[in-house]
N, C-alpha and C positions, 0 to 999 in steps of 0.2 A: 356588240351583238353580232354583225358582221362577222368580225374575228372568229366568233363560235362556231362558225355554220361551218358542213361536210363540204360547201362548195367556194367559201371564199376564206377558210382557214389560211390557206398556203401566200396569202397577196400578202405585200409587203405594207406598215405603217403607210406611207406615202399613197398608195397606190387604193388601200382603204380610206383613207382623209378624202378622195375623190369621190370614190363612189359613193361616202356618205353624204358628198354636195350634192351628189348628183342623183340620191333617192329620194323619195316622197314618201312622207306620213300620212297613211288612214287609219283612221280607228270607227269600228263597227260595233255597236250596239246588240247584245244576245238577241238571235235569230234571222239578224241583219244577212242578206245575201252578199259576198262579195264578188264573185261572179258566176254565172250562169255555164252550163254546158252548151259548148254550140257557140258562146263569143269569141271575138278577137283575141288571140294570144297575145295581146302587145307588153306585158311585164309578168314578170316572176315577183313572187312574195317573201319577205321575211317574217314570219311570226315574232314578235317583241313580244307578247303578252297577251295572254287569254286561251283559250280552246276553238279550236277551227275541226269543223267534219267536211272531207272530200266525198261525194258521190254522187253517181248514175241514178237515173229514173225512166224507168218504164213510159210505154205511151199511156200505162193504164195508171199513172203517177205512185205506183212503187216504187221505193229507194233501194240501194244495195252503197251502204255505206262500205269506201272503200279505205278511206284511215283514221284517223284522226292525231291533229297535229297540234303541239306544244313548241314554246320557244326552247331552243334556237332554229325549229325545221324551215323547211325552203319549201314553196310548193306553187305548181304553175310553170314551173321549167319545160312542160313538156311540149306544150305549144308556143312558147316562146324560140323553143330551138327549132321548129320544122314550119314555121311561121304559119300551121293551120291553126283551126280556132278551139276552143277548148273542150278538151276528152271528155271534163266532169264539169259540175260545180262545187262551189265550197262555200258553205255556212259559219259563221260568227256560232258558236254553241254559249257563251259569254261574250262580255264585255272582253276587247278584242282590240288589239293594236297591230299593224303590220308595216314593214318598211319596203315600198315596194321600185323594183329597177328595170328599167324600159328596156328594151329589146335591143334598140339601138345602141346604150351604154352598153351590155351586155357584148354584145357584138365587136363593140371598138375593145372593151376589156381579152375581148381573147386573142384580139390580133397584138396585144399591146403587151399581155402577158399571159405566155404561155401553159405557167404553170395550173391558169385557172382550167387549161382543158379537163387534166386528171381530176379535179374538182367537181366537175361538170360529169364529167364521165362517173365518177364512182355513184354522185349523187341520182344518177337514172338508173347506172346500176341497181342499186339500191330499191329503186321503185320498180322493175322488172322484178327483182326477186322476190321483196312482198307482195306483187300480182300471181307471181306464180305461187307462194305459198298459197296464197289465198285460194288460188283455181285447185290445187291440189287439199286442203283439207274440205271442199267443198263436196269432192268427190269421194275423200276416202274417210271421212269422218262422219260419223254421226252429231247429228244437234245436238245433243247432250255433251258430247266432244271438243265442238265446237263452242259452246259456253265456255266451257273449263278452261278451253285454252284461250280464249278472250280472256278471262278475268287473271288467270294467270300474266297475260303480254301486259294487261293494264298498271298489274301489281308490280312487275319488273321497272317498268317504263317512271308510276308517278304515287307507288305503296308506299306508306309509311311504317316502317316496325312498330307497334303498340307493345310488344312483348309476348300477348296472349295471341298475336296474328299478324295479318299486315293488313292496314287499312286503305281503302279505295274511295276517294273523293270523287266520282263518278262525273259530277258535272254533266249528265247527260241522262235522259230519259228513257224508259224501258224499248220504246219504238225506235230509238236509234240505237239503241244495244244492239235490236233483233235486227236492226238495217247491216249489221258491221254482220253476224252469222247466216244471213240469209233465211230469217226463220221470223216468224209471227210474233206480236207481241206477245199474244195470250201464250205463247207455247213458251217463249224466254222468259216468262213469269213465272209459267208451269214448274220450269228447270230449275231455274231459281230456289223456289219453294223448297221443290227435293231435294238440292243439295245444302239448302238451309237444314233440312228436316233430317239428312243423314248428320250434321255435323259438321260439313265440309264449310262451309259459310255462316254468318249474319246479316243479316239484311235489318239493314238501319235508314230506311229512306233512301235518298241517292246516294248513303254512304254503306258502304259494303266490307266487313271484315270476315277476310280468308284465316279460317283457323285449323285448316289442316292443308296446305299448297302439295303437300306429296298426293293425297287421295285427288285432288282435279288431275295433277301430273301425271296419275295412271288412267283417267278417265279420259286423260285427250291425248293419251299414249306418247305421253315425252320421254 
């Protein structure tokens, strides 16, 4: 699982064999917190199995979901590198396994090899530019826009071809859809409904098949 990841693909067997001595297993139970925004950054995480939500909360305990992560993602790097405490928090969405690596291994890994920097680097990369999408359809998208192209990234990411569409195992409730769009339950429900109602969708419970992906595509302007 290591192996997989955008940030420890490049280490050699040997050098993996290590760090897997040298990380720890948690597993979190659906809804379980794993850590809070505002703690200690002292490890990074490896998702092994289940669904994990990153996000922010208001002082008026609003959320604004900012990803949601599947195995193999990494996440918690961000405080781990500038040794402040944590940007977000992150929630168990399911049962939930992660393999998590201490700051200090972390630390001796990049003086010991090099090649983990680019690793490192591409992996924040990475999360600078999904923040910046996100700032930017916030601004230039409308909610109805912003659904479509939710259910679109979701279907890329973990759809399954049915034939008649692509199916979406959602694993996740209407309130933390509207947390990832920045919009209200009731109004992601609203959305919902209509593009059920135009054909663009089915709404099966938490399972959701996309039966026309071109019509969202022109609606969140891909």
């Amino acid at each position: 699982m290591l192996a997989r990841t955008q940030l420890f693909r490049e280490l050699d067997e040997a050098t993996l064999g290590v760090l897997a001595e040298r990380s720890f297993r948690r597993s979190y139970k659906r809804g379980a917190p794993i850590f809070f925004e505002g703690d200690p950054g002292d490890s990074l995480f490896v998702l092994t199995d289940g669904l994990v939500k990153v996000f922010v909360t208001s002082e008026a305990g609003d959320e604004m979901v900012l990803t949601t992560l599947r195995p193999p993602d990494v996440f918690g790097e961000v405080a781990l590198i500038d040794g402040g405490p944590r940007s977000a928090s992150a929630e168990a969405l399911e049962t939930t396994t992660v393999l998590g690596v201490t700051r200090v291994t972390l630390l001796e890994l990049l003086h010991a090899q090099p090649s983990l920097t680019d690793g490192l680097l591409q992996t924040l990369g990475s999360v600078v530019r999904r923040l910046t999408e996100q700032a930017s359809d916030l601004v230039f998208l409308d909610l109805h826009g912003r659904v479509a192209k939710l259910l679109l990234n979701l279907a890329e990411r973990s759809g399954e071809d049915q034939g008649d569409g692509i199916l979406l195992d959602l694993h996740m409730t209407q309130t933390d859809l509207a947390g990832m769009v920045g919009g209200s339950r009731q109004s992601v429900n609203q959305i919902l409904q209509i593009f059920q109602g135009r054909g663009y969708i089915e709404l099966k419970g938490r399972k959701l098949l996309i039966r026309q992906p071109e019509r969202l595509r022109r609606r969140a302007g891909m």
